[in-house]
Structures are given as structure tokens and as C-alpha cells.
C-alpha positions as semicolon CSV with decimal commas, in nm:
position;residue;x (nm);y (nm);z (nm)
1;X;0,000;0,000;0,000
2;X;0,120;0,332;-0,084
3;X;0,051;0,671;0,065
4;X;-0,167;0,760;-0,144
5;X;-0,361;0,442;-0,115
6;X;-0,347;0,469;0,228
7;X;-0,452;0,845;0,250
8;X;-0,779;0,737;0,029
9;X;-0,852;0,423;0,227
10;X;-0,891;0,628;0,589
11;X;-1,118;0,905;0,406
12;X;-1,354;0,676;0,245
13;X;-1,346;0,501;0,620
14;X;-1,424;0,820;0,817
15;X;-1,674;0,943;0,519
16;X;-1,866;0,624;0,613
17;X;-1,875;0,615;0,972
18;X;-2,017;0,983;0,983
19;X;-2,285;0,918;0,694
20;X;-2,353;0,598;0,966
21;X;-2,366;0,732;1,280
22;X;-2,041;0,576;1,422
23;X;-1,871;0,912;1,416
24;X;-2,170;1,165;1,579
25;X;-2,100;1,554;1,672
26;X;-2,305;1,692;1,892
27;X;-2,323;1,673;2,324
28;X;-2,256;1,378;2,471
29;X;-2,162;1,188;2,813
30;X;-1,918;0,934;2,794
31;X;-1,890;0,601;3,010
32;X;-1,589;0,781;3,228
33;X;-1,869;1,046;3,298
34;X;-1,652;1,310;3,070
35;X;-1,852;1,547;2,874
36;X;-1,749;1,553;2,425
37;X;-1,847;1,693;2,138
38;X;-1,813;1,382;1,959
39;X;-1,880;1,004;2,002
40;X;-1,735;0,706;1,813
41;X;-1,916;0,386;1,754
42;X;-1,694;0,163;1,549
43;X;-1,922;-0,133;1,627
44;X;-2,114;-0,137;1,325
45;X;-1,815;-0,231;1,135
46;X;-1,843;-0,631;1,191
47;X;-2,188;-0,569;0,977
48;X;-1,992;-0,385;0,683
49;X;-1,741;-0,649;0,563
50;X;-1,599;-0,373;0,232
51;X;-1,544;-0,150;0,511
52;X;-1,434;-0,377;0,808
53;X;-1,194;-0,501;0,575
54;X;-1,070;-0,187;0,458
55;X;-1,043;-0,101;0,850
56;X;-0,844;-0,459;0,875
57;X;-0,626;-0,352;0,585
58;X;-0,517;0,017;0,736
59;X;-0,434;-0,191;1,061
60;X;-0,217;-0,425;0,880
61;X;-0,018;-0,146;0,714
62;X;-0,020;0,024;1,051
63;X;0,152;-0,273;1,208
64;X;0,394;-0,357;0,919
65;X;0,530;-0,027;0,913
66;X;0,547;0,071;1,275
67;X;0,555;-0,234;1,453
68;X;0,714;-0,476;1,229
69;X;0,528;-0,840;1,189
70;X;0,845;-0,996;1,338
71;X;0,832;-0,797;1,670
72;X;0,557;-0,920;1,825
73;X;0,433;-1,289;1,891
74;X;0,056;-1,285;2,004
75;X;-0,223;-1,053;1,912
76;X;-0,414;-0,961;2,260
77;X;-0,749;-0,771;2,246
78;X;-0,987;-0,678;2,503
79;X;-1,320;-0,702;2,469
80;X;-1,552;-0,637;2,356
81;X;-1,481;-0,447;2,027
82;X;-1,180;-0,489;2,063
83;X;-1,197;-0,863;2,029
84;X;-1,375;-0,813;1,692
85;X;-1,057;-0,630;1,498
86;X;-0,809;-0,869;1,742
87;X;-0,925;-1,189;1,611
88;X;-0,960;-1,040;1,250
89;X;-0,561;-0,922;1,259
90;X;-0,469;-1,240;1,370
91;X;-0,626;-1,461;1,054
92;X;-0,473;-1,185;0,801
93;X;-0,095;-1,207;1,031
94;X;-0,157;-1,556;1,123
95;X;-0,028;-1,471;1,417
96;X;-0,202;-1,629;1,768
97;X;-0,463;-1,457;1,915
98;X;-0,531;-1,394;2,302
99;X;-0,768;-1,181;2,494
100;X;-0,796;-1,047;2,845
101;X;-1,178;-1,093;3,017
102;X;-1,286;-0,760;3,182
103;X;-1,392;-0,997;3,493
104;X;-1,248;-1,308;3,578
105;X;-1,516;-1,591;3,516
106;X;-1,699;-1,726;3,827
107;X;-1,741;-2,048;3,680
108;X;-1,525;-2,361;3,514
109;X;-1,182;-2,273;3,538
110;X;-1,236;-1,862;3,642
111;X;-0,966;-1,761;3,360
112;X;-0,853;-1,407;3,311
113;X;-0,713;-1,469;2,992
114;X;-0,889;-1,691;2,711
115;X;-0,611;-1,879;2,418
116;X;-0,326;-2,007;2,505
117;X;-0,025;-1,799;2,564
118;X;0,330;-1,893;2,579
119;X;0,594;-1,798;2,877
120;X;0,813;-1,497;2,796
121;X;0,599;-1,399;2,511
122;X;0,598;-1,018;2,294
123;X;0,218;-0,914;2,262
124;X;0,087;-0,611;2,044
125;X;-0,256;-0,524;2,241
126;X;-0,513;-0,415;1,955
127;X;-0,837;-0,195;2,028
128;X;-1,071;-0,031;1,826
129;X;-1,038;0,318;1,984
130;X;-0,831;0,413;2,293
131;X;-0,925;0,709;2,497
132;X;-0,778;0,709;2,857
133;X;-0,585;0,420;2,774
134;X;-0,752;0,253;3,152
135;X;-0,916;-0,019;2,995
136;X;-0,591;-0,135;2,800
137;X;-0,408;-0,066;3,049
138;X;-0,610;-0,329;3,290
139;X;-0,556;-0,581;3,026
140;X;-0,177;-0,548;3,004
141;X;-0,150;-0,583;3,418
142;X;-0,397;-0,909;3,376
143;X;-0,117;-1,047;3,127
144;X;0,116;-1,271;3,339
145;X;0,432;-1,078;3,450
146;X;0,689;-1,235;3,223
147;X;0,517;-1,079;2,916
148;X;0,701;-0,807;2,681
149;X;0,477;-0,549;2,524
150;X;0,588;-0,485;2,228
151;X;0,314;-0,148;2,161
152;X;-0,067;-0,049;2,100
153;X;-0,239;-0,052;1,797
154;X;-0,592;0,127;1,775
155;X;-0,811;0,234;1,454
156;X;-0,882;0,542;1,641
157;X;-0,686;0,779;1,893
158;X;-0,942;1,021;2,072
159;X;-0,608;1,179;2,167
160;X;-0,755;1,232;2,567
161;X;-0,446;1,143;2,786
162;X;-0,395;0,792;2,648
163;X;-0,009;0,907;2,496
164;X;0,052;1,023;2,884
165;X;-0,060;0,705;3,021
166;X;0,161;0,525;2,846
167;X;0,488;0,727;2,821
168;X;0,504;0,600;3,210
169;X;0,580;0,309;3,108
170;X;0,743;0,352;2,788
171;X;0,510;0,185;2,605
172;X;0,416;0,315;2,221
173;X;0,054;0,364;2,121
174;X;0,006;0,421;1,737
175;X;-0,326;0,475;1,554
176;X;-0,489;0,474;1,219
177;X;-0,618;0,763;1,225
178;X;-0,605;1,003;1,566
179;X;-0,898;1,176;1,616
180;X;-0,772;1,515;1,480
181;X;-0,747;1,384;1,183
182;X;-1,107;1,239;1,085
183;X;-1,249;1,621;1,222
184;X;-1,004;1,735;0,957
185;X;-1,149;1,526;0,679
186;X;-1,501;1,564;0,755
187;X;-1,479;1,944;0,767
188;X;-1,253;1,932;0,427
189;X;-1,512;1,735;0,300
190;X;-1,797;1,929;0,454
191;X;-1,970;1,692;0,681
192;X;-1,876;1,922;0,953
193;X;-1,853;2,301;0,938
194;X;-1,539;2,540;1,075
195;X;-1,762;2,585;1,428
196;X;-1,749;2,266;1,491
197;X;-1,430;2,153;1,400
198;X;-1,275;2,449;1,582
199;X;-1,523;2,300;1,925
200;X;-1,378;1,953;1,883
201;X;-1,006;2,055;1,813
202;X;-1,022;2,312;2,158
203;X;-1,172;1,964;2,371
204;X;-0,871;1,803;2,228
205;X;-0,618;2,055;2,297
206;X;-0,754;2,123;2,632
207;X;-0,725;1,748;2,703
């Protein structure tokens, strides 16, 4: 994939999660309680296979050219949406595919983690969008201690203290496409207008 393939590929994404719903502007409360101009949805993906796969396919680049396929040895998601892109990567990297249960199981064998996961192993965690970073964050300190993160991979950055989170422990998150940059396409391609797209970019900054 070239830029310019790849450049086409995330507007034609973004285009179709606004003229969807998954991408809404407006007033909203998220689950943290946070107030946002904006909400993301990326759900509705798993029910558009052209566009889940072209999703899959800016993820693959993503990882090839900032991760490197050789640098990690598992795929771990947490769920839920985040399972849905995890097990996807791992059939097109054929690479083994783990995930981390929100709540440890209160029946059969109570297991954090579902797959099976070799000692000593490099994991790339993969989510759909990141925002805090707490959730992924609670999946990495469920992985057993001997683990090496190699990075984060999400489809979408909100860009709200996730990068901060992180640095503390020196671990990378990259994105797709950081939420800067879909406002930027959808007011270039007028879904949005400049009053809004100045709103969201202030939250951001502020954040």
C-alpha cells in the first residue's frame, strides 16, 4: 500500500462512519462520565465487511510499518470491540490470538485470559479506539508478568491522555487515524462546518 492508497482508504473510512452514525457531533456523556463533542461507535463495522476489511487492511499497514510483523508474537485484544478487529488481525498475520476478560469468570476454570499464551511472550494489544488508555491498560496488568509489550495498535486515537498514560511506562501507542485527523477530513469534505471543528479541536487541545 502506498501513501496515497493509504490516504484514500482512511477518508472513504471516516466518510462512512459519519454518513452511519459511528462518528456523531453533537453533546454527549461518555462512560468515564466526561462530557465531548463527539462520540465514536466503530461497532457497526463487523456488519460492513468492504469497510471492516478496509479497516483490517489500514491496521495491517499500521503494524507492518510501525511495529514490524516480526516484533511481536501474540495478538491480545480486550473485549468487547476490541476482540472483533483482534481476532480479525490475527487470521490476516496468522499470528495467535489472546484476549484479556474484563472480569475473571466465576465459573469452570475462572480464567482471566482466554487462548493459550506462551511464557516470555511479545504481545501487540489491539483496540478499536483508545481514549484514557484505563481499559488497555487493565488488560496489560492481567497479562502474566513475564510478558514483553511490544506497543498499541488502535483504529482510532481520541487523543484524551492515552499518549501520557503510556509514556510512564514507555510503552508506544500508534493509531490509524487520531482523532484530529477524521475532524479534519469531515470538515474538508464538509460533513462538519469550521464551528465545529474548531469546538472539537479546543476539547482536544484542552485534554
Amino acid at each position: 500500500m502506498n501513501e496515497k492508497d493509504r490516504t484514500r482508504l482512511e477518508e472513504d473510512l471516516v466518510l462512512f462512519l459519519f454518513d452511519r452514525n459511528a462518528i456523531k457531533v453533537g453533546n454527549f456523556t461518555l462512560s468515564s462520565g466526561r462530557k465531548s463533542r463527539f462520540y465514536l461507535d466503530l461497532r457497526i463495522l463487523q456488519s460492513h465487511p468492504a469497510y471492516f476489511r478496509k479497516a483490517i487492511s489500514l491496521l495491517t499497514y499500521l503494524i507492518h510499518s510501525q511495529i514490524g510483523f516480526g516484533n511481536f508474537d501474540y495478538i491480545c485484544s480486550v473485549p468487547t470491540s476490541g476482540t472483533i478487529f483482534g481476532s480479525a488481525l490475527s487470521y490476516e498475520l496468522f499470528k495467535p490470538h489472546i484476549y484479556v476478560r474484563k472480569d475473571l469468570k466465576s465459573y469452570g476454570t475462572q480464567k482471566k485470559i482466554e487462548g493459550e499464551l506462551e511464557p516470555n511472550s511479545k504481545i501487540l494489544l489491539v483496540d478499536d479506539v483508545i481514549t484514557t488508555g484505563h481499559s488497555i491498560l487493565s488488560g496489560i496488568e492481567s497479562l502474566p508478568y513475564h510478558s514483553i509489550i511490544s506497543g498499541v495498535v488502535v483504529l482510532v486515537d481520541r487523543q484524551q491522555g492515552s499518549k501520557d498514560l503510556f509514556d510512564q511506562f514507555a510503552i508506544k501507542i500508534k493509531s490509524v487515524i487520531p482523532i484530529l485527523n477524521i475532524i479534519k477530513i469531515l470538515n474538508e469534505k464538509d460533513r462538519i462546518d469550521k464551528n465545529e471543528y474548531e469546538a472539537i479541536k479546543k476539547e482536544i487541545e484542552e485534554n
